[in-house]
DOSETOR-511325 format. One record per residue: x, y, z of N, C-alpha, C in turn; residue in three letters. Coordinates in pm, 1 decimal, decimal comma. Layout:
N
n.xx  n.yy  n.zz  ca.xx  ca.yy  ca.zz  c.xx  c.yy  c.zz  rest
X  Y  Z  X  Y  Z  X  Y  Z  ALA
...
END
This chain:
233
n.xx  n.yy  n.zz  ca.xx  ca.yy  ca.zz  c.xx  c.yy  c.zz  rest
4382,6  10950,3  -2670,1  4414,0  10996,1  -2805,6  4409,3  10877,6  -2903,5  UNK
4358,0  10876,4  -3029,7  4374,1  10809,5  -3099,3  4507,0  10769,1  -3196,8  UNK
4489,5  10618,7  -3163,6  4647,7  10556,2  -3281,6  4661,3  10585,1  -3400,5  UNK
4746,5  10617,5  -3469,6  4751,5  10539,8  -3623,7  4778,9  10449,7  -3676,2  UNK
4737,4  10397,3  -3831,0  4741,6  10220,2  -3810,7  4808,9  10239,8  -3994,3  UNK
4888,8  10186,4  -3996,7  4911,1  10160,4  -4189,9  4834,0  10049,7  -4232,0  UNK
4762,7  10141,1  -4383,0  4673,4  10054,7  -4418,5  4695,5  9886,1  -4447,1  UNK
4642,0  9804,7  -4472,3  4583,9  9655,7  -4425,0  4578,8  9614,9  -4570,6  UNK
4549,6  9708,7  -4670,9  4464,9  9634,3  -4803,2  4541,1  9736,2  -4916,7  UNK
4564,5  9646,5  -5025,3  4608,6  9711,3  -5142,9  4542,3  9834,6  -5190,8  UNK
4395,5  9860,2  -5165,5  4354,5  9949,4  -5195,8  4354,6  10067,6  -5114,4  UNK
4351,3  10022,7  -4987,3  4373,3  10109,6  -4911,6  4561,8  10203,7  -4929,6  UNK
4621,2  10109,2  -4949,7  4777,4  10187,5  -4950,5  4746,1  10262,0  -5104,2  UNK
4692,3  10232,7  -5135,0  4704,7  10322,9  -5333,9  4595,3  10461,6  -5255,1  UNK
4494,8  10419,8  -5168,2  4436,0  10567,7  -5167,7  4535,3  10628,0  -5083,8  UNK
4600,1  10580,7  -5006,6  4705,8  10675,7  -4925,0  4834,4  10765,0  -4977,3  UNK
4883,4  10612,9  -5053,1  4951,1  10687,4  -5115,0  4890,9  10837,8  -5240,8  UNK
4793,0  10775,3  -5294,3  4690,9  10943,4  -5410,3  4691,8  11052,5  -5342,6  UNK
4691,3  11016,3  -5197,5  4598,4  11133,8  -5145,1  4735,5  11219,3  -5088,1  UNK
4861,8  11124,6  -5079,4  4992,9  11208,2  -5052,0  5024,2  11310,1  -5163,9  UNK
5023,5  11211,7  -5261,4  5059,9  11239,8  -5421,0  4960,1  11418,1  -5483,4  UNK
4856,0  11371,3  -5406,5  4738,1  11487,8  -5434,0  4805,4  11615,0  -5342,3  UNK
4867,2  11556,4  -5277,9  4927,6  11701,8  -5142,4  4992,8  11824,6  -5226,5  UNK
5060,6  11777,2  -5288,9  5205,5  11834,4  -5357,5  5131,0  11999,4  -5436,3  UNK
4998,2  11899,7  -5509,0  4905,4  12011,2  -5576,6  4844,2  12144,5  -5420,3  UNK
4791,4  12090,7  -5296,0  4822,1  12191,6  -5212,7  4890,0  12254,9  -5143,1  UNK
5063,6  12250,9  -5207,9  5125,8  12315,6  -5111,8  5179,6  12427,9  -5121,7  UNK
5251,7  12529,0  -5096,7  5292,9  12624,9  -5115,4  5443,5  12612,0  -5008,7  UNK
5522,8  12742,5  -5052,1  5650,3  12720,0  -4972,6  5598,1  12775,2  -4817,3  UNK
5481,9  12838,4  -4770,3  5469,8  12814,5  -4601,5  5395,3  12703,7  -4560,4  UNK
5370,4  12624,9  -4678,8  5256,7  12522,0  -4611,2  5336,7  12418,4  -4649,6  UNK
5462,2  12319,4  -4631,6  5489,7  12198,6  -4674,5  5480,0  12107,5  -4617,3  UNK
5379,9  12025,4  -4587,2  5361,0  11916,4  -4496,4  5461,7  11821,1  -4502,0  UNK
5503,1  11769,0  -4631,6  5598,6  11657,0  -4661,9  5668,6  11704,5  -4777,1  UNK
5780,4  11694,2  -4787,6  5915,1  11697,1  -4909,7  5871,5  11663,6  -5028,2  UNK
5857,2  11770,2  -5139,7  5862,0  11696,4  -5301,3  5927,4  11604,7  -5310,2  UNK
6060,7  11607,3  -5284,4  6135,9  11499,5  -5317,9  6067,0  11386,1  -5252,2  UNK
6007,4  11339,0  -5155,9  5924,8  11207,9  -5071,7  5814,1  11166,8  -5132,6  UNK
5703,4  11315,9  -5188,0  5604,5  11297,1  -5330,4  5648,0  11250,8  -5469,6  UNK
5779,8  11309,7  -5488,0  5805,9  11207,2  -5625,4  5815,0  11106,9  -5611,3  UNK
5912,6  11040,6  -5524,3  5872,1  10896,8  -5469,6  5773,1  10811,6  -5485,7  UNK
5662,0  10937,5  -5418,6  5483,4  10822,7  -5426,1  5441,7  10789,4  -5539,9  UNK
5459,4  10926,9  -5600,8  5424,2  10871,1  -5739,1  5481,8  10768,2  -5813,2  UNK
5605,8  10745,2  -5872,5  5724,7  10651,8  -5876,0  5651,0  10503,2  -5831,8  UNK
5626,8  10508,0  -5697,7  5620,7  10356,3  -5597,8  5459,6  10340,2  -5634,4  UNK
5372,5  10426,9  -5614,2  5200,3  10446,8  -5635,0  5211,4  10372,9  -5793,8  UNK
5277,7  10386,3  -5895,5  5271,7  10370,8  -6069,5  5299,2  10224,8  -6036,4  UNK
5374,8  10188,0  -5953,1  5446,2  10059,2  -5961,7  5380,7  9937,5  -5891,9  UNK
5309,3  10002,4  -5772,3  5253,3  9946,6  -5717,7  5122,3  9901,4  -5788,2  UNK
5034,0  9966,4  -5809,0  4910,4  9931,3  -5916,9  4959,7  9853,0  -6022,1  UNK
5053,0  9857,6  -6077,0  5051,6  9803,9  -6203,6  5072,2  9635,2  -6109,3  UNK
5161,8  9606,0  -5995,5  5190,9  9501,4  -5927,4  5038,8  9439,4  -5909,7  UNK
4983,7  9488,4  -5858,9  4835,6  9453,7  -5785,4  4730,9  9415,4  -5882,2  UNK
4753,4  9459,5  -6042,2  4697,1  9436,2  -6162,9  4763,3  9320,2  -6212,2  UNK
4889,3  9294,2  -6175,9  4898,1  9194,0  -6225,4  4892,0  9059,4  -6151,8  UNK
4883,9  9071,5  -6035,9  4873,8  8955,3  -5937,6  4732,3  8897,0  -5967,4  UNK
4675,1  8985,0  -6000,3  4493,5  8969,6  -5984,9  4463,1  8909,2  -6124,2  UNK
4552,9  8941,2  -6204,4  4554,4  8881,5  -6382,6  4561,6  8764,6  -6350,2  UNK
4663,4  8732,2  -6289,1  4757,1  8559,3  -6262,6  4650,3  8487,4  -6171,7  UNK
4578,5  8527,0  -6036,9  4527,2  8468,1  -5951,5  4405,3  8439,6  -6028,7  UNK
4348,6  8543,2  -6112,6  4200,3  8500,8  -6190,4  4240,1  8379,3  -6265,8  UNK
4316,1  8385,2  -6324,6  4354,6  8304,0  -6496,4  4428,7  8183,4  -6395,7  UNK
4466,8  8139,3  -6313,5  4518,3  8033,9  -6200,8  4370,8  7981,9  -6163,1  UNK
4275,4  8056,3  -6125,7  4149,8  8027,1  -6057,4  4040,3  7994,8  -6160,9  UNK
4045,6  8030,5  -6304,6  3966,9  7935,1  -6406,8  4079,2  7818,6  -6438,7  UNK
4161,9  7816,4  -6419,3  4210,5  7689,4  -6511,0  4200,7  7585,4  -6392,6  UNK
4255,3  7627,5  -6299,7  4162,9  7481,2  -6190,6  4027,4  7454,4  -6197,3  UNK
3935,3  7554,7  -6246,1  3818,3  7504,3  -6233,5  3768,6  7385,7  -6358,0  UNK
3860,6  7437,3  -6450,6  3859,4  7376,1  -6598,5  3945,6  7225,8  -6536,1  UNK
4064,6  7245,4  -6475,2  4103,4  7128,3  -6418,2  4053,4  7011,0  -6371,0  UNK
3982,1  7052,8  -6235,7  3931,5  6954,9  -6130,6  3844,1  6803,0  -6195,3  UNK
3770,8  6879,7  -6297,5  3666,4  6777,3  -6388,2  3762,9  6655,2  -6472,8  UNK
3858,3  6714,2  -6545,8  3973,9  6644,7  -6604,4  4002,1  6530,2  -6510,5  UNK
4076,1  6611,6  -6374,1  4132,2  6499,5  -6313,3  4064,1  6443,2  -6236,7  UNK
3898,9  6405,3  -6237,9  3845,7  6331,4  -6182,5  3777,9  6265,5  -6258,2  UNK
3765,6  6278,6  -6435,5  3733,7  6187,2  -6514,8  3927,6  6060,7  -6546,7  UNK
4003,7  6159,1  -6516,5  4118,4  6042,8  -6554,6  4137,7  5975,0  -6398,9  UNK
4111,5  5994,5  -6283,1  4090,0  5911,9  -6178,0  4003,1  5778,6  -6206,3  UNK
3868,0  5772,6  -6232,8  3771,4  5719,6  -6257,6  3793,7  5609,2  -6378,0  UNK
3856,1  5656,2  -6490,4  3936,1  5578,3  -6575,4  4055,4  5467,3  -6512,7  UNK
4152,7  5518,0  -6419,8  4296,0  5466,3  -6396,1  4218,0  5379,9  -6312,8  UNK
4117,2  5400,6  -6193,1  4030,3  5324,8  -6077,4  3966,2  5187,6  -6191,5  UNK
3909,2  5216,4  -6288,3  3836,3  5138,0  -6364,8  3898,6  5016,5  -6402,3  UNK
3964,7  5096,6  -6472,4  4089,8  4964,7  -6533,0  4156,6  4901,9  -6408,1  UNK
4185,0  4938,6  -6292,9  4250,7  4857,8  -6235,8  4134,8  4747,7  -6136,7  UNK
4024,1  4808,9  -6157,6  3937,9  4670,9  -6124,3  3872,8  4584,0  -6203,2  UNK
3904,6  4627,4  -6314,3  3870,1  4516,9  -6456,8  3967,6  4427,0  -6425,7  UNK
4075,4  4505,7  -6431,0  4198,0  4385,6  -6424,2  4236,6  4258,6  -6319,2  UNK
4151,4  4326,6  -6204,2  4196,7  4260,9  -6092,8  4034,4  4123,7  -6116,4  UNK
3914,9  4188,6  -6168,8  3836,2  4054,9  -6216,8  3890,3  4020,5  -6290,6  UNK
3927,4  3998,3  -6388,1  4041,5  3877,9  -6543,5  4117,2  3782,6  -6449,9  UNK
4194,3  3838,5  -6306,6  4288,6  3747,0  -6266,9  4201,0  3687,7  -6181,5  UNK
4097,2  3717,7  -6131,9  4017,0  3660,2  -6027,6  3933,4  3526,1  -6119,7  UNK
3902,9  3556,6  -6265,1  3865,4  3462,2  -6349,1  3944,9  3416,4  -6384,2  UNK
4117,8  3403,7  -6383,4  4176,9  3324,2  -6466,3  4192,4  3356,9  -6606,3  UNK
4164,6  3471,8  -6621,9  4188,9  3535,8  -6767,1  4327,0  3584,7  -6764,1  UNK
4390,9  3615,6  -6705,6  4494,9  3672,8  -6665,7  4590,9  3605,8  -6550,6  UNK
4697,5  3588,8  -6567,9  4769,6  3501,4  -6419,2  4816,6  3626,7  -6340,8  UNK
4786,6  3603,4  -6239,7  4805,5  3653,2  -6128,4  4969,2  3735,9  -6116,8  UNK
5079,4  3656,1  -6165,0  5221,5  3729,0  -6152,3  5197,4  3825,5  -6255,2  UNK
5107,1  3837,7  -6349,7  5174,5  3947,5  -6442,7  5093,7  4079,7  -6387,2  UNK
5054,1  4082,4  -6282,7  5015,4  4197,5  -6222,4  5139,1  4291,8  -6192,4  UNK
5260,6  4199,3  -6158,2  5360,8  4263,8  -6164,5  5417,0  4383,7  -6279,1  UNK
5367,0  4363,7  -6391,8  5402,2  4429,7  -6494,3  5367,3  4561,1  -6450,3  UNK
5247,3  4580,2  -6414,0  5161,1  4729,0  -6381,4  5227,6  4784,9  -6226,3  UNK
5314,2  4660,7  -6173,5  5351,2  4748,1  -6047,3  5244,8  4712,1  -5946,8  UNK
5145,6  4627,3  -5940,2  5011,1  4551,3  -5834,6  5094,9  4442,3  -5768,8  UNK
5077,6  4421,9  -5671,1  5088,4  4265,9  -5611,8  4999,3  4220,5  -5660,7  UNK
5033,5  4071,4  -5715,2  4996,9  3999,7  -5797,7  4871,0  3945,6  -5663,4  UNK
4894,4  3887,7  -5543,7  4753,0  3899,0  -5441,6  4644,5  3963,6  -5386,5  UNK
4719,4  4113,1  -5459,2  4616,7  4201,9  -5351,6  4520,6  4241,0  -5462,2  UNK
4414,7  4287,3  -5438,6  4274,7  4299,5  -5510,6  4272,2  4432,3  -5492,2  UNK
4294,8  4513,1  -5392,7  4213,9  4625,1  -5332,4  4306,3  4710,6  -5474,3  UNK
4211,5  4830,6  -5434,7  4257,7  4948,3  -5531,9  4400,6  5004,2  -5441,9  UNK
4450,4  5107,5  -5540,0  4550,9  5160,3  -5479,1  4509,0  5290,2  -5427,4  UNK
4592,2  5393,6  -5341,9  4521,5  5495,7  -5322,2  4545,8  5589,5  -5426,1  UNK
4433,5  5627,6  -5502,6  4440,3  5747,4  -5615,5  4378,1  5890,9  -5574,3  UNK
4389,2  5921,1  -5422,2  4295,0  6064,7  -5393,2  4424,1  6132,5  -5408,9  UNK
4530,7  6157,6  -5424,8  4629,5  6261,0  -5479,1  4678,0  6257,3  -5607,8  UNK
4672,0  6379,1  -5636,6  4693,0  6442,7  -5771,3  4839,2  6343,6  -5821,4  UNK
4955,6  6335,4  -5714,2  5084,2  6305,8  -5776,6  5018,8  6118,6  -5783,6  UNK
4963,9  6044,5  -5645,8  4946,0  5945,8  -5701,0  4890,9  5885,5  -5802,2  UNK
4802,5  5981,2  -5880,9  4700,6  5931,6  -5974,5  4804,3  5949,6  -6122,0  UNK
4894,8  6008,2  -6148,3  4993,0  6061,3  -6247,7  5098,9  5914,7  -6214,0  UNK
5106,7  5884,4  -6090,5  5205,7  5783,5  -6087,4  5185,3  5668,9  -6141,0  UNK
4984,1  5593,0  -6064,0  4973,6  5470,9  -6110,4  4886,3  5505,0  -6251,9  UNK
4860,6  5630,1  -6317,0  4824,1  5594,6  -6467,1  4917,8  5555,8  -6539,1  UNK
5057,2  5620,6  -6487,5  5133,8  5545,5  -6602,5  5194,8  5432,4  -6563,1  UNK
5178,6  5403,3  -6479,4  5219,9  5249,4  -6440,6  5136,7  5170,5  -6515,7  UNK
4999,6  5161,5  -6538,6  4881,4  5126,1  -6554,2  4895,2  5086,6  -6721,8  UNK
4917,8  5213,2  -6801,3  4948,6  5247,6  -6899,8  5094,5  5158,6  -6944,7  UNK
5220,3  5170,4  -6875,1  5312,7  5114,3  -6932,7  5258,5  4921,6  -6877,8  UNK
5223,0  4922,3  -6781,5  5204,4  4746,7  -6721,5  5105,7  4740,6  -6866,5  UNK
5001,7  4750,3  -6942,6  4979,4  4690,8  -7014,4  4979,8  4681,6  -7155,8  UNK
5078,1  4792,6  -7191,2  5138,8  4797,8  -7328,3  5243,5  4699,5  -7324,5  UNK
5303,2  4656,7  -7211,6  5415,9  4552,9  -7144,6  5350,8  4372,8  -7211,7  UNK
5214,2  4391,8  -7104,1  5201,1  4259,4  -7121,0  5163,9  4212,3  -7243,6  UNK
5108,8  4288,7  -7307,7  5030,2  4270,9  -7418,4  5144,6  4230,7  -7515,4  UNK
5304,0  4321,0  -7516,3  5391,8  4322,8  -7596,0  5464,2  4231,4  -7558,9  UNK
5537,5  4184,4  -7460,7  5607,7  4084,4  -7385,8  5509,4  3921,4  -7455,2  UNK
5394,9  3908,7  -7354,2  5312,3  3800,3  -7325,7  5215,1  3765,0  -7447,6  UNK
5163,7  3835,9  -7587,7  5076,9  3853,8  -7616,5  4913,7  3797,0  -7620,3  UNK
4894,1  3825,0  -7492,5  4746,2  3857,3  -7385,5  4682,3  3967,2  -7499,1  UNK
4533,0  3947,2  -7430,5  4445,6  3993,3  -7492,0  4415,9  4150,2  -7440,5  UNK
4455,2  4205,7  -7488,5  4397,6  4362,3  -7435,7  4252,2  4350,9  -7360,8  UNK
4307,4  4446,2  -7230,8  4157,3  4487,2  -7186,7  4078,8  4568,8  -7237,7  UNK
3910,1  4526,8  -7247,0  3850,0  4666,5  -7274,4  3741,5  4659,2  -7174,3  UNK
3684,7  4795,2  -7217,6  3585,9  4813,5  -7140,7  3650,4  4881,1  -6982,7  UNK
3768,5  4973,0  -6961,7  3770,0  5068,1  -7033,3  3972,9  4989,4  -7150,3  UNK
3962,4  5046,7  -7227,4  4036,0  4979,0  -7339,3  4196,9  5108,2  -7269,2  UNK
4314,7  5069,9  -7267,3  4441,0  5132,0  -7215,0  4435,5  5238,0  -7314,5  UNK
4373,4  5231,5  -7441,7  4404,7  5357,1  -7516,6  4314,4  5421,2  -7501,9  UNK
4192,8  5428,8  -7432,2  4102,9  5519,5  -7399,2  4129,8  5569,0  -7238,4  UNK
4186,7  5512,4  -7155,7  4252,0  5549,7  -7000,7  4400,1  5617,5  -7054,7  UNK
4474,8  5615,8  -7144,6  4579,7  5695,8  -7175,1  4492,9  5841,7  -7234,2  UNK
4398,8  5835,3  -7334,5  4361,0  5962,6  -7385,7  4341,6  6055,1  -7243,7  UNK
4270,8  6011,7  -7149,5  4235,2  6075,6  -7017,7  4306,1  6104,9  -6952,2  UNK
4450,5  6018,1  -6920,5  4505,0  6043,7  -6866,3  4581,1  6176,7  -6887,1  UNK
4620,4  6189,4  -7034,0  4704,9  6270,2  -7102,6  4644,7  6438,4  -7080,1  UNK
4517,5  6424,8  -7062,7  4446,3  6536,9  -7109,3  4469,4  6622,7  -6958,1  UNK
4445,1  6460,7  -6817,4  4485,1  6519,8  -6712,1  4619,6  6578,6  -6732,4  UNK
4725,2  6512,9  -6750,5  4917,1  6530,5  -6731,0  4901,4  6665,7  -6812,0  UNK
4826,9  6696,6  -6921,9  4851,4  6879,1  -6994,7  4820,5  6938,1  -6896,1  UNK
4653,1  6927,9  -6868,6  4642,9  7031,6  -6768,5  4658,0  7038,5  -6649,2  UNK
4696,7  6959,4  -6598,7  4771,0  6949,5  -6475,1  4904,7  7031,5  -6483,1  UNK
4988,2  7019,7  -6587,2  5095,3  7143,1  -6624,4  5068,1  7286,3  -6652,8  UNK
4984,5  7319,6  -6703,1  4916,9  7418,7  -6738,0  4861,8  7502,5  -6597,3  UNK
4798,4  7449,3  -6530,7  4729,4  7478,5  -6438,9  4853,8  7508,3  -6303,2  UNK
4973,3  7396,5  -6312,3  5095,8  7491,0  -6173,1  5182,4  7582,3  -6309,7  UNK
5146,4  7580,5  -6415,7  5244,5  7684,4  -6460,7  5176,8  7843,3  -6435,5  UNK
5027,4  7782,3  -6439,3  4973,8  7942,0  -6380,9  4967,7  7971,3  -6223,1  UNK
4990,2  7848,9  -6135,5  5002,9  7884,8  -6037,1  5149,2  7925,4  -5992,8  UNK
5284,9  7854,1  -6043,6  5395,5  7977,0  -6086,0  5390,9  8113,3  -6089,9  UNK
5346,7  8109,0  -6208,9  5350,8  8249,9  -6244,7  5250,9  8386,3  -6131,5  UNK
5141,6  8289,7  -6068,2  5070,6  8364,7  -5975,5  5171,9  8370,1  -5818,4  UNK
5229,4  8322,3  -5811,2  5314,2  8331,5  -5681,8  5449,6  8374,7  -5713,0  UNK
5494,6  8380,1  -5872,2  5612,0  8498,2  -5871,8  5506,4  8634,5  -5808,1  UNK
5435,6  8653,7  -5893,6  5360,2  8780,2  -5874,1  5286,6  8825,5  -5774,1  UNK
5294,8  8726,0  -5682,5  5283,5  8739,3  -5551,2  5375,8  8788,3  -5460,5  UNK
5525,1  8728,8  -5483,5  5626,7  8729,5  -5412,3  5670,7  8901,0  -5465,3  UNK
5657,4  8949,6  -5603,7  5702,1  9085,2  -5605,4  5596,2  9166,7  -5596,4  UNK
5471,9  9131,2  -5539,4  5365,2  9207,1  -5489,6  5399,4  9250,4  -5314,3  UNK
5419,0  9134,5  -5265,1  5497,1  9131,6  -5133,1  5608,4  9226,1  -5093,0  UNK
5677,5  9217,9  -5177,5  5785,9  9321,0  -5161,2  5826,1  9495,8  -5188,7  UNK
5661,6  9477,1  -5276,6  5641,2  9593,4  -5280,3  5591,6  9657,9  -5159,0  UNK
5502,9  9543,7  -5106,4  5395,7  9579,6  -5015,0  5468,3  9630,4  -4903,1  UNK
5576,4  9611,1  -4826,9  5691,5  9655,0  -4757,1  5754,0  9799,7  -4776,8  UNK
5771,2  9757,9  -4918,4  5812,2  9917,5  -4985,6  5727,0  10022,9  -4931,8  UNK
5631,0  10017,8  -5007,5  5522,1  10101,1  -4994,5  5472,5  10130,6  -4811,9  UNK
5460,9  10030,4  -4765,6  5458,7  10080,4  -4613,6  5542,1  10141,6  -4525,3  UNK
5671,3  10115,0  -4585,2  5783,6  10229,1  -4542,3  5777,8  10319,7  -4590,2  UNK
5732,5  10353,0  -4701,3  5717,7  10532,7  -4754,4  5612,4  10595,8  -4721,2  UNK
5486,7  10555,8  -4703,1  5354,6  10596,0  -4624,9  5386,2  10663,7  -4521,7  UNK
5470,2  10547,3  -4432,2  5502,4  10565,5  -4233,0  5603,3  10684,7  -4266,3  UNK
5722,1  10708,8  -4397,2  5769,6  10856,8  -4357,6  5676,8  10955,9  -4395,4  UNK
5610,2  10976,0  -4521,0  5546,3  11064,7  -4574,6  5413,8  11105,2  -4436,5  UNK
5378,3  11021,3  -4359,2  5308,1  11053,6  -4227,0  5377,7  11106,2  -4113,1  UNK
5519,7  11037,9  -4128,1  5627,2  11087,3  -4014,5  5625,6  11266,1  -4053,1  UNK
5686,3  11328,7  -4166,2  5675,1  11393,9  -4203,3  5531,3  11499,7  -4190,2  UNK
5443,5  11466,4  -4197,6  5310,9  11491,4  -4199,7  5290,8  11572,9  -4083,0  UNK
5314,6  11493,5  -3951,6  5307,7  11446,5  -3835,7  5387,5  11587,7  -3755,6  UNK
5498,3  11557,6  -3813,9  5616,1  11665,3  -3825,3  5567,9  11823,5  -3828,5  UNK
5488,3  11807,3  -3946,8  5487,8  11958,0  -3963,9  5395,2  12051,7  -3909,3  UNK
5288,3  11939,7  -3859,4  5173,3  11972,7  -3779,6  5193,5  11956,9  -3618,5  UNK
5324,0  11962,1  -3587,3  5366,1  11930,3  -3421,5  5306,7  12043,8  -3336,2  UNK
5305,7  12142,1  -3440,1  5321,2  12251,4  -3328,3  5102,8  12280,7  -3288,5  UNK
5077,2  12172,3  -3387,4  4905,4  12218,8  -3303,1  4856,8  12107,2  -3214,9  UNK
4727,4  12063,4  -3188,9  4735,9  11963,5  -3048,3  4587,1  11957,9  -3053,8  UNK
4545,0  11816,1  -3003,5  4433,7  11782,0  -3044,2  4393,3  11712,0  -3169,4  UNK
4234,2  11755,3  -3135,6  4192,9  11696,9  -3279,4  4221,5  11797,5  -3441,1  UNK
4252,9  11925,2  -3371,8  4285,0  12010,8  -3495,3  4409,2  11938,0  -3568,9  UNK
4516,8  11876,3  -3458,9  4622,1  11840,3  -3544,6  4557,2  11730,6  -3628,6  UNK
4500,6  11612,4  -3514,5  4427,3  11487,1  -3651,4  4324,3  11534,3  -3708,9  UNK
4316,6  11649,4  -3740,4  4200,5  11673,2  -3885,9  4300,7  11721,8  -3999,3  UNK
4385,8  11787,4  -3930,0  4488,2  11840,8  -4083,3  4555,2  11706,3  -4120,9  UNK
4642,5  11631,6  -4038,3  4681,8  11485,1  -4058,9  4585,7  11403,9  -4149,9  UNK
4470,4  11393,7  -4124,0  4381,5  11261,9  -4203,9  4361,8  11376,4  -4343,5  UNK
4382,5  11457,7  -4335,3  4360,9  11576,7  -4529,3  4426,2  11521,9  -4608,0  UNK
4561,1  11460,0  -4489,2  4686,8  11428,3  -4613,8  4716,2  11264,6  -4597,4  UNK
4573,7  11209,8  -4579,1  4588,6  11096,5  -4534,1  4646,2  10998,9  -4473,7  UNK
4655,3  11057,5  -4332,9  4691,5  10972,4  -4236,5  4577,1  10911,7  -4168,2  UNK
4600,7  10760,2  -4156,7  4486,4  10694,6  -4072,5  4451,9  10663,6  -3951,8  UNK
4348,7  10714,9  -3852,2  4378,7  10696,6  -3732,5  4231,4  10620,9  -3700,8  UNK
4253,8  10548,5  -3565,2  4206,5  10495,3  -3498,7  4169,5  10507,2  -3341,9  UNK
4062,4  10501,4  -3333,1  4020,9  10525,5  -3151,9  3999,1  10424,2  -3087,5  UNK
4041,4  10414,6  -2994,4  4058,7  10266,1  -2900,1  3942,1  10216,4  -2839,2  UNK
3931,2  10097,4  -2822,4  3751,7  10125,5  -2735,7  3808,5  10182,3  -2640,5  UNK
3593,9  10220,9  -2644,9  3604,4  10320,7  -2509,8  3613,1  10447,4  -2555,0  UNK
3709,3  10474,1  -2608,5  3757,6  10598,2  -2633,1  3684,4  10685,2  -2684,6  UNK
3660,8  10850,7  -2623,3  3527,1  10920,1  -2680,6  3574,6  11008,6  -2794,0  UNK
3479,5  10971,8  -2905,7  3554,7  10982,1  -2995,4  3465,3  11160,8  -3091,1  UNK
3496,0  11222,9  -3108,2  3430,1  11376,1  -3170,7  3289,6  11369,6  -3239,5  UNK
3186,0  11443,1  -3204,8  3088,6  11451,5  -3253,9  3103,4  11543,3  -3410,9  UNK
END
């Protein structure tokens, strides 16, 4: 005999639930497969549910352009923060610069190598390190500003990253509230399906076979045949 399975996919639970919701229009008082009162329900949870699933898909789209608008940002203000910190590290290698005031930016004043900037939080950390070490020295020491790339052109970049970098988890926020009460619907809704089928199930006890799972799948219940299993021509 074949299983039944609750549907898997948002769309699938909205046709299950319609097609309960659609019952109500065939029933009569000898034919009640499932309780009005269990159909008002669907409808109720079916209104609520769509509108959930419309809005998750609002948030996940509008989350999924603004990273794309993102990624470019924060790999032109990478490329900037990387820049400047190997300009800087030639000035001290020429003697343009002494070596301790690397300290200002937060560098060991010996080490040459870059820092690691492949994460989003490290690259936010050493731009503004970068940014405050040489508004520092310049103001403290008065040293010659670097250019080429110049701190006020690696701050414009940076900045443009730090907006949309906010912008971009405030929509991913808002896409994982709307996730989390998509989720909970999704529970909902699979407990009222499994009675409105319990029910279903119920009222059709008394036939056997496939006659019972042909009246069952009318009112949309979903079934499944196992391998192997020979299944009706």
């Amino acid at each position: 005999m074949p299983y039944r399975r609750l549907p898997n996919t948002d769309a699938a639970r909205i046709t299950a639930l319609r097609k309960a919701i659609d019952m109500e229009l065939r029933q009569t008082p000898d034919n009640q497969p499932a309780s009005f009162k269990i159909l008002n329900e669907a409808k109720l949870v079916c209104g609520r549910f769509e509108a959930a699933v419309k809005q998750f898909r609002f948030h996940y789209d509008e989350m999924a352009k603004c990273n794309k608008r993102f990624q470019p940002l924060c790999r032109m203000a990478r490329l900037y923060v990387s820049h400047f910190i190997q300009v800087l590290n030639m000035t001290v290698l020429r003697n343009e610069i002494k070596a301790e005031y690397k300290a200002l930016y937060q560098l060991a004043p010996g080490d040459n190598t870059l820092p690691d900037l492949a994460s989003e939080n490290a690259l936010a950390q050493w731009g503004q390190r970068i940014i405050d070490g040489e508004n520092k020295r310049i103001a403290q020491r008065g040293g010659t500003p670097i250019y080429n790339p110049t701190i006020a052109k690696v701050k414009v970049h940076y900045d443009i990253f730090i907006e949309a970098r906010y912008e971009r988890d405030r929509y991913k926020k808002q896409m994982q509230r709307s996730l989390d009460q998509l989720n909970a619907l999704r529970e909902e809704v699979d407990a009222l399906i499994l009675k409105i089928w319990d029910e279903v199930e119920g009222h059709y006890n008394n036939l056997s076979g496939e006659s019972r799972i042909e009246k069952c799948r009318a009112y949309g219940v979903i079934y499944y045949y196992r391998k192997n299993e020979k299944q009706p021509s």
